[in-house]
C-alpha angles and dihedrals in degrees: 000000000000125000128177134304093208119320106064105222090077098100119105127244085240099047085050090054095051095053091045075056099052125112093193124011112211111206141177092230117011089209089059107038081045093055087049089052099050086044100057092039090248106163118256105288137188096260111205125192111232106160132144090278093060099022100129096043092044095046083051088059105045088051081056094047090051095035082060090053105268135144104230136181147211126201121167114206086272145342126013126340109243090021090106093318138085119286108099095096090051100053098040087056093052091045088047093054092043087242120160116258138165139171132231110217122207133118118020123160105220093062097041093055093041084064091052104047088075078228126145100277105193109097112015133172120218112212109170119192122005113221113274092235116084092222092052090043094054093050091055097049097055088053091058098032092091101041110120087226134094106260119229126197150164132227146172115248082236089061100033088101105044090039101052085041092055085043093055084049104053102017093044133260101243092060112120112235144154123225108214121196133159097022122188087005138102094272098035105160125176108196123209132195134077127314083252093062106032083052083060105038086051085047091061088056117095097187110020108185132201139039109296143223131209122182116183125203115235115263113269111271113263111227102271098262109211118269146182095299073213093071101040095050091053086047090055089040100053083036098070083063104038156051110258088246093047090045093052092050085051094048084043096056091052105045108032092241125145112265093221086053088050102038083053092043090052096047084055103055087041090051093045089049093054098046093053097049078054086052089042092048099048100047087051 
């Protein structure tokens, strides 16, 4: 279930009564998820550690504890389990036991700050963490540099710097995009600008405090190039039944062609279409 990302009043009444229910509360770090309870006036209840370091063992034994009859619950620190945090596990071995499981939603800070950047929301990629190492940060990015999506991530204020500065890199530095920190919370900022400015105004900090947000704008749309009529028409075709993700795979399927060609190709015809019923409708 979902806890929250920084004031704590963000919990839901539903999410309080399942924890007053619970017969074992499973927890990232029992300190913290004990804080949150006494907080929130949630009788005393059995804490049990299940983090990314003991993942396998801790899911095990909350499939025994509800296999015995138990309520039993799992909070991550904040914000949603599996969202960047541990919970996966978890979820794929009750599955596996055909064993009941639900989640509570509430506060989660990529959405939240996706509301905030003021940036095209529909459709968006999550990306959570980059890897640590440079070498590895800079791969992933130029997988995801030409995506037609806004590009959401999460970073460590230790990291922010060197990470919008490699962005802008690789990105480009021209790309729109908003820095959150701090969400929910006293000092909540939402910073707007490029990926060029926000990387030099986070190179001037000298502590920068927080976790941090970073939502990137789509790449601008390249002019629709001219391509086999064939291949567009099975891409409109596949796509009045599905989901652009699901009718590139199809197309893809069929031709040989490579998804991401198709998914951007497709971007691009549903983007041209769109601009010219705007023409359409403001010249009627």
């Amino acid at each position: 279930m979902a806890t929250p990302i920084g004031h704590a009043q963000d919990i839901s009444l539903r999410a309080l009564a399942v924890l007053r229910q619970a017969d074992i509360v499973f927890c990232e770090d029992t300190r913290t998820s004990a804080t949150l309870l006494r907080l929130h006036q949630v009788p005393y209840k059995k804490l049990c550690s299940l983090h990314a370091h003991n993942e396998q063992a801790a899911s095990q034994r909350v499939v025994e504890a509800v296999r015995q009859g138990q309520a039993v619950a799992y909070i991550s620190d904040a914000g949603l389990p599996l969202i960047s945090d541990p919970g996966a596990v978890l979820v794929r071995q009750m599955q596996a036991e055909n064993l009941p499981i639900t989640s509570i939603p509430g506060a989660n800070a990529a959405l939240t700050a996706l509301q905030l950047s003021g940036l095209p929301n529909v459709p968006f990629t999550f990306v959570g963490f980059l890897p640590a190492k440079e070498s590895a940060r800079r791969e992933a990015l130029q997988g995801f540099a030409s995506i037609p999506t806004t590009l959401i991530f999460y970073e460590a204020p230790h990291r922010i710097a060197a990470s919008l500065a490699l962005m802008a890199e690789v990105l480009g530095g021209d790309r729109p995009a908003a820095l959150a920190r701090e969400l929910t919370k006293f000092y909540e900022e939402v910073r707007h600008g490029t990926l060029a400015t926000l990387s030099q105004a986070a190179a001037r900090e000298t502590k920068p405090r927080g976790e941090m947000v970073v939502v990137v704008a789509p790449p601008p749309l390249l002019p629709l190039q001219p391509m086999d009529t064939t291949t567009d028409s099975l891409l409109r075709a596949a796509r009045t039944t599905l989901s652009a993700r699901d009718a590139a795979f199809h197309v893809a399927s069929q031709t040989g062609q490579k998804r991401r060609d198709l998914y951007q190709r497709l971007m691009a015809m549903e983007a041209e279409a769109t601009e010219k019923e705007g023409e359409h409708g403001e010249n009627g």
